[in-house]
N, C-alpha and C positions, 0 to 999 in steps of 0.2 A: 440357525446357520452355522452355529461355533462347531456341531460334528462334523462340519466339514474341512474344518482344519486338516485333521490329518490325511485327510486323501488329497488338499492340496500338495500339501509339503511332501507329498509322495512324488507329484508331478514330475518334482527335479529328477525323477528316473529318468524321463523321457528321452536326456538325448545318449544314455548307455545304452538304453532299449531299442532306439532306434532303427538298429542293422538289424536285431531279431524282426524286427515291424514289418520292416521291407522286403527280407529275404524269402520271407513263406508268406502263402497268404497266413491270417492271422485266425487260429481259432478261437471261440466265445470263451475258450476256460483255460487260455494264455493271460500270466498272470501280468504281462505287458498292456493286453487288451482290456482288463480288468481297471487298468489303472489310468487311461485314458477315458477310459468311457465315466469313470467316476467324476475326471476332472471336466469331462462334459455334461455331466449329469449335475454337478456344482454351477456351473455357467451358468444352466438353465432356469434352475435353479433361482438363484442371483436375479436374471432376468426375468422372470417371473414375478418376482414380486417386487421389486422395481418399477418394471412397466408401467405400472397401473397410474404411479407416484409424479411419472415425468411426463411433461405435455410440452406442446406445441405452440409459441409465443406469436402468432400474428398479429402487428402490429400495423398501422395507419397512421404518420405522419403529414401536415399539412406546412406544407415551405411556400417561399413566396417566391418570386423573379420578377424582373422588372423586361416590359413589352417592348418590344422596339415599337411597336407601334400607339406608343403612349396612351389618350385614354379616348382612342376611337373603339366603339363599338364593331367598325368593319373593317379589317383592314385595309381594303382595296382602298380605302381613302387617304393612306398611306402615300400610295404610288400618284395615285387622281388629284391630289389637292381637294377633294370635296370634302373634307372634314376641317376640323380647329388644329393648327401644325403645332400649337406653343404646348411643348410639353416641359415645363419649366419644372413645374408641380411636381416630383417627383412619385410622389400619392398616388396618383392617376397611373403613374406608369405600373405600381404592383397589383401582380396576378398570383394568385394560388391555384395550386394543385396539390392533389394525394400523393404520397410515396409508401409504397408498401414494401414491407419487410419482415423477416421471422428468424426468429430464435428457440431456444428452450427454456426450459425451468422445471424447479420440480415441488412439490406440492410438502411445505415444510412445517405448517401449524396449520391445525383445525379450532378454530371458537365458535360454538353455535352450530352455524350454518353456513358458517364463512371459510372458508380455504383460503390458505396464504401462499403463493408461490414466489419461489425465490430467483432471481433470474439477474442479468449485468444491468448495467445504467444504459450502456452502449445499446443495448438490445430495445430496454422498453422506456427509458427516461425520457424522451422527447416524442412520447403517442400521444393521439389525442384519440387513437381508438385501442382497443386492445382487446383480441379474441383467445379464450384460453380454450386447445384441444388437447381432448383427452386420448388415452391408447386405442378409445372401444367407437370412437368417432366423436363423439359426443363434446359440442362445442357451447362456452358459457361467455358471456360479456364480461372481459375484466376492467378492473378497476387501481387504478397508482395508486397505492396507498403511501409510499416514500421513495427515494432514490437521489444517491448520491455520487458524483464522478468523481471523487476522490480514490472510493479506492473499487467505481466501477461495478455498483450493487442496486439493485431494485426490488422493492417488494409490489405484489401485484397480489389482489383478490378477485376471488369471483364466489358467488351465490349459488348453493346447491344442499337439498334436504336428504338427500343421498350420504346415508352416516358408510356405506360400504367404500366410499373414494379411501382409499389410504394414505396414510399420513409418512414420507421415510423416515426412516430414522437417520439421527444424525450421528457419527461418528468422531474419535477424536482423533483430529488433523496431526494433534503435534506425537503421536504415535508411529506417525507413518515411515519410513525407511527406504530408501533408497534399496530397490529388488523387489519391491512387495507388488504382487499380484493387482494387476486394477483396472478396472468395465468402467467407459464412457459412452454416455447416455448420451440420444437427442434427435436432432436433426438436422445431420449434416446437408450439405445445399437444395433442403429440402425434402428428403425423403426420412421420412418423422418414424420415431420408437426406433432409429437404429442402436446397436450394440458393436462396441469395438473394446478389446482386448488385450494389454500389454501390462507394462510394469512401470512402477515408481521409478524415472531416471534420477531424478536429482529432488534434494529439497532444499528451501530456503533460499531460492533463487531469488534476488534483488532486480528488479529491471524500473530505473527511474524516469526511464520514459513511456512506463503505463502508472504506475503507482510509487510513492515514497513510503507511503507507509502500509503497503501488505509485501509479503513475500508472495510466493510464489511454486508449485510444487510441480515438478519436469515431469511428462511422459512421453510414453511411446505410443500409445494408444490412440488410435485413429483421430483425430481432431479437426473439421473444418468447416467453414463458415457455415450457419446454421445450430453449430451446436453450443457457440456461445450461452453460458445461459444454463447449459445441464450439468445432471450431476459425475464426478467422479465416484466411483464408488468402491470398497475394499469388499475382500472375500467373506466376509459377513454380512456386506447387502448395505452395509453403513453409506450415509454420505463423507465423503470426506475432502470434497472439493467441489468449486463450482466452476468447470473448464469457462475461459476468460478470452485467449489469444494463443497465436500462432507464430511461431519464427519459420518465414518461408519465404524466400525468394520466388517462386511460383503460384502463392496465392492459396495453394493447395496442402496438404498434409506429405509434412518430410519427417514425421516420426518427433518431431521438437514444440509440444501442445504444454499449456499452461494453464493449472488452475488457484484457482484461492483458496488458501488451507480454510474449512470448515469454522474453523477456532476465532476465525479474524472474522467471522461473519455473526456468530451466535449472538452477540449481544446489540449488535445493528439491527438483527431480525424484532428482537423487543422494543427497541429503539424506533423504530417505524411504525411499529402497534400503537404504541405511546406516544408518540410525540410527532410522526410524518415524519421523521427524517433522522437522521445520525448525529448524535451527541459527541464529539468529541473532548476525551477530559484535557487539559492544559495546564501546564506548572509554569509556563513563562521563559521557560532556558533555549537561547541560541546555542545545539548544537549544532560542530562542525568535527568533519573527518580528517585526524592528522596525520603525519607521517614517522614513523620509526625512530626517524631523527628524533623528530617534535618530543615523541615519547622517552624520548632516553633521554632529554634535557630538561624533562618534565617531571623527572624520574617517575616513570612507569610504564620503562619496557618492558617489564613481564607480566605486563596485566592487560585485562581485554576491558571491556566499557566503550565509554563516548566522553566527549570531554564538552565542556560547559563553558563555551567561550566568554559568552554574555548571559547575562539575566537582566530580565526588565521590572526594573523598580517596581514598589508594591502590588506584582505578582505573587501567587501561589509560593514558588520557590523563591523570591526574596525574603519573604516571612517567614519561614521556614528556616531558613539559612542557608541553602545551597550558594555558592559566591563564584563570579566569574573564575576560570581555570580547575573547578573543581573536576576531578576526573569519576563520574557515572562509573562501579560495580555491580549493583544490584542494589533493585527494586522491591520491595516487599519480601526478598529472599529468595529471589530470582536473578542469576548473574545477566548480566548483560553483558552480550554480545559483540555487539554492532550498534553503530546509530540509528540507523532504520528499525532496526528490532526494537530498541530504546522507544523510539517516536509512536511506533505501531502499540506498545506494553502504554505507554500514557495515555493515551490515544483511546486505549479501550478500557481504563478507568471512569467510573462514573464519577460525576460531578457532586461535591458533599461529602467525597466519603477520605481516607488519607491514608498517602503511603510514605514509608519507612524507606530513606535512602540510603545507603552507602558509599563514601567518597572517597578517593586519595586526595589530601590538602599538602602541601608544604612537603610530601615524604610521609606523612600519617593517616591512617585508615581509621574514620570518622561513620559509625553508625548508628548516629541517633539524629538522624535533621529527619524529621516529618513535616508532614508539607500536605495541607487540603485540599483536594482537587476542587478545579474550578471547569466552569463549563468555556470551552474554546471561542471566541469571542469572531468575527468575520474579521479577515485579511485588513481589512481599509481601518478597523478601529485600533488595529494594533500600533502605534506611534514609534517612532526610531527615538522621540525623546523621550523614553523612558525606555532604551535601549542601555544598559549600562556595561561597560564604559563606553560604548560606542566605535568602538574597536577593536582589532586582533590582533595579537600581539605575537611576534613569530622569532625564530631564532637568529641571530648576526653571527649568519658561519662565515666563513673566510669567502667563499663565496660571494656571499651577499656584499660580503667588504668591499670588493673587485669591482659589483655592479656599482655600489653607491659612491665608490673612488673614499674610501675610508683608509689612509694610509697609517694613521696615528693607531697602535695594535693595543694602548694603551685604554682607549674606549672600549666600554663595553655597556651591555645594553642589552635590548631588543626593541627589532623593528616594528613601524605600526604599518597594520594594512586594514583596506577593508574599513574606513571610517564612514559611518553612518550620515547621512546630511540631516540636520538637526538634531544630533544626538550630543549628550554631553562632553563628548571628542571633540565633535564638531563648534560645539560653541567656546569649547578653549580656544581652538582654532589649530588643532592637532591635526598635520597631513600626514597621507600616504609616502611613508617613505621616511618621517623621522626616528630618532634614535631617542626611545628616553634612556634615560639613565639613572633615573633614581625616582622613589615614590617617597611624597612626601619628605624629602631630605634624605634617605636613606638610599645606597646606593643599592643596583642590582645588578648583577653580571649573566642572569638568565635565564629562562622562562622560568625557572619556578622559585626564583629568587622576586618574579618581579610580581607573580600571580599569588603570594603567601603577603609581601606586604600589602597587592592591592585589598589581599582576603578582611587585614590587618588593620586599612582605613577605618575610622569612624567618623561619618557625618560627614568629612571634610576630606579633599583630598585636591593636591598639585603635584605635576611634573615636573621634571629638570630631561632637558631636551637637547642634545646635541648637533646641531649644525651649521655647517662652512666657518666648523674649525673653534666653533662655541660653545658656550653652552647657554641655556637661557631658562626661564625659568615661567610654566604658565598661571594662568592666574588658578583659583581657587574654585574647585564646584564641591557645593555642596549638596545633597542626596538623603 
């Protein structure tokens, strides 16, 4: 597929050429028409060997509902009183039925005799039947083999001695660019093996109300319901997305389709082989997203990262040494971005294995804290008292004076917010809305005065707390 690079990149004639196109009819040995038919001859190409890769998800969900006519057999006895009226039992009142539903997928590992297809959570995580069709008609019983709605991914197999099924190739996502040429597979509302054609709009797109931790890559390319589930693909025939969702006030395709960069998937894909389900690695750190201010009294306005509000006692990154306020640069030698890049880059570490941090502390650029990943533990195990310190800590602008009626200009500090209930904040008895002022007897006048001696603590640590006009002093937690 790479010879066709160049009669891609030719395309961009297209819109000089254009007036030549229209003006005459077009002869076969106009080198206008030479250069269009190439780029259709690429398409076809593309779709070609494609096809065969991507299939057709029908799926069979089984839901309940509850009867109005609780647990008669007929309903007429409903209206007649000739049946039992006490429907107290709620049991009796649930009835099931089928829900049928279809998406795509595309055929992304072969072991044996076994085909792996890759498709969303949304699509096939909640089947309890699953039929996998092929381009040539040819339909096989599939089978869950993992799936997770975190970040909206499912693997699905099915059984077949047929070595000529092909396998796609996968492609690498974090290549892709904003412009680049790209064919989405599927079946949109149902009419299966279609092909649609635009370009990379955007990447890196964040949308926290499908996913925190994948991005996201923009097109223009036809995308709508049904094709959840298939692949995006580059001028090489690569996969390099697995289209996800739609921004559409109509339901329908307005040119603004979403997929998951390839890259955020590859190691889920092994992860389901191995284990039914996705691995996430975990260091233990509360990030949170700050603001310009935050950063310039942080000092590190001119640096990108995530900042490390909290870390939870003998965690991954406690041992290590990463320390509440440290500000995230990069990972294994990989800058960081963003927070969500930051969560997504841990996230997709394996558990056992360790990465090399790099911090802003105090004003200093710190690159030797390593830290062992551990395997992500479920939501309910994670405990606020081993949250430490159990709260955030934010800047007393003049502003904030105003709100908390702070007249005395003399104070200084910063405010706590965000205190954890059961957390060691919480058991000093540290509220929303205090002023410390100093760490362990040492005073501080602001956030990175106050985040260098928390850094600074050994074992032991107390506040000095300002309010209505006082100051007080909390007892002692030890850690």
């Amino acid at each position: 597929m790479r010879k066709l690079t160049k009669v891609i990149a030719a395309a961009s004639m297209l819109l000089l050429l254009s007036a030549s196109l229209f003006a005459d009819p077009p002869k076969k040995t106009d080198t206008s028409l030479s250069v269009v038919e190439a780029l259709q001859n690429s398409f076809r190409s593309i779709s070609n060997t494609m096809l065969p890769a991507v299939v057709e998800v029908d799926v069979t969900e089984t839901k309940t509902y509850t009867s109005p006519f609780g647990g008669m057999t007929n309903p007429f006895e409903f209206f007649f009183g000739n049946g039992n009226s006490d429907d107290s039992n709620n049991k009796n009142n649930q009835r099931e039925y089928e829900s049928k539903g279809l998406g795509s997928g595309v055929i992304v590992r072969k072991t044996g005799d076994t085909f792996y297809v890759l498709t969303n959570n949304h699509v096939a995580g909640s089947a309890t039947k699953i039929s996998i069709k092929l381009n040539d008609g040819r339909e096989f019983e599939g089978k869950l083999v993992g799936t997770d709605s975190r970040i909206d991914v499912a693997l699905v197999s099915f059984e077949s001695k047929d070595s000529t099924i092909p396998v796609a190739k996968l492609g690498d996502s974090d290549k892709v660019q904003p412009g680049d040429i790209c064919l989405a597979f599927g079946a949109p509302l149902g009419y299966s093996q279609s092909v649609t054609q635009g370009i990379v709009s955007a990447v890196g797109r964040n949308e926290s109300q499908m996913s925190s931790i994948s991005d996201y890559i923009q097109t223009d390319a036809a995308i709508n319901q049904g094709n959840s589930g298939g692949p995006l693909v580059n001028i090489y025939g690569e996969v390099i997305g697995i289209n996800t969702w739609i921004a559409s006030s109509s339901g329908g395709s307005v040119g603004l389709g979403f997929a998951i960069p390839i890259n955020n998937l590859k190691s889920a894909i092994d992860s389901f082989i191995k284990k039914g389900k996705v691995v996430y690695g975990w260091v233990g750190v509360s990030l949170v997203d700050i603001t310009n201010e935050y950063k310039e009294e942080l000092g590190v306005a001119e640096s990108e990262g995530a900042f490390a509000a909290e870390v939870f006692s003998n965690s991954p990154a406690f041992k290590g040494g990463i320390k509440p306020g440290d500000f995230i640069i990069e990972v294994n030698g990989k800058k960081v971005k963003s927070t969500n890049q930051l969560v997504r880059d841990i996230g997709s570490l394996e558990a056992g294995t360790t990465a090399k941090f790099t911090v802003i502390r105090g004003g200093k650029k710190l690159s030797d804290i390593t830290v062992k990943i551990e395997e992500r533990a479920n939501e309910s195990d994670i405990s606020n008292s081993k949250m430490w310190p159990g709260f955030i800590a934010t800047p007393l602008t003049d502003k904030a004076r105003e709100q908390l009626k702070i007249d005395d200009k003399k104070v200084k500090g910063v405010i706590v917010t965000n205190v954890e209930e059961k957390s060691p904040a919480a058991s000093l008895r540290i509220q929303n809305g205090d002023i410390i002022t100093a760490v362990n007897g040492k005073k501080v006048n602001n956030i990175s005065e106050f985040y260098s001696e928390l850094a600074a603590a050994q074992k032991t640590v107390n506040f000095d707390i300002y309010s209505n006009g006082g100051t007080i002093t909390t007892g002692t937690y030890r850690f």
